[in-house]
N, C-alpha and C positions, 0 to 999 in steps of 0.2 A: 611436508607441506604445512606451513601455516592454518591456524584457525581460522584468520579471515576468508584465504584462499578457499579455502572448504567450504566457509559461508557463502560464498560467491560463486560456487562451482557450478557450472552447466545445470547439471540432476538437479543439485539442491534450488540454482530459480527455479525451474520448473518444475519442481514438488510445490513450493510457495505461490506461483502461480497457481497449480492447479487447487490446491487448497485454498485460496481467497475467490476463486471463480463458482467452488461448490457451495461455500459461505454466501456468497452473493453479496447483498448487502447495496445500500444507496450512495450516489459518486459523492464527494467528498465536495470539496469548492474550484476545485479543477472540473468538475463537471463528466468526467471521465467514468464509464461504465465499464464491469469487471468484464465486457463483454470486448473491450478495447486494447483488454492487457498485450494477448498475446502479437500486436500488430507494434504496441507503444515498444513493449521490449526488445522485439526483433530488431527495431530504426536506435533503440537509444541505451542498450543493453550494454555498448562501451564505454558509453561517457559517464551512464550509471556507477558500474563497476570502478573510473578513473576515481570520480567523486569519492566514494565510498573509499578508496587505498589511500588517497588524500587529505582523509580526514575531511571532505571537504563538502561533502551533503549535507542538505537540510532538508528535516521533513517541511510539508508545506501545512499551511496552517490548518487546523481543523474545524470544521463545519458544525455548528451548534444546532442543535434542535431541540426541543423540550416537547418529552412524552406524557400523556395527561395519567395521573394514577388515579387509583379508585377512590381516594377521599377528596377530588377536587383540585389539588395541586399540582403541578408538573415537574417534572424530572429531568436536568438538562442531560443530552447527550450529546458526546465529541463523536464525528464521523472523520474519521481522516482518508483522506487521498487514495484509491485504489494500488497506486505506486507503494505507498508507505506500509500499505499492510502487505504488500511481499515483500518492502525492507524488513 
């Protein structure tokens, strides 16, 4: 079996899944809650997979926010896409 194969194998999404779901975290610019994966993937978990053997995914862009620090200044952070962090 291939590496990719392996990366894309049944278990391993749903390890990835389940790991970004206990992380939690804020949706991304798709607007999509980690609370959403398991219904997104089940509908789009083939065309995911097709993309990905085709070289042919792209993450989607990520969502900026700047967090204030303790001397007054802010901190920019990337939030990306729910989908992207179980890519």
């Amino acid at each position: 079996m291939e590496l990719i194969e392996q990366i894309l194998s049944q278990s391993n999404l749903k390890e990835a899944i389940r790991r970004v779901k206990i992380n939690k975290g804020a949706p991304g610019v798709d607007k999509r809650t980690v609370d959403e994966l398991d219904s997104y993937f089940k509908k789009h978990q083939a065309e995911i997979k097709d993309a990905i053997m085709k070289m042919k995914y792209r993450p989607h862009a990520v969502r900026r926010v700047y967090i204030p620090k303790a001397n007054g200044k802010k901190r920019p952070l990337g939030i990306p896409t729910v989908v992207d962090r179980v890519i």
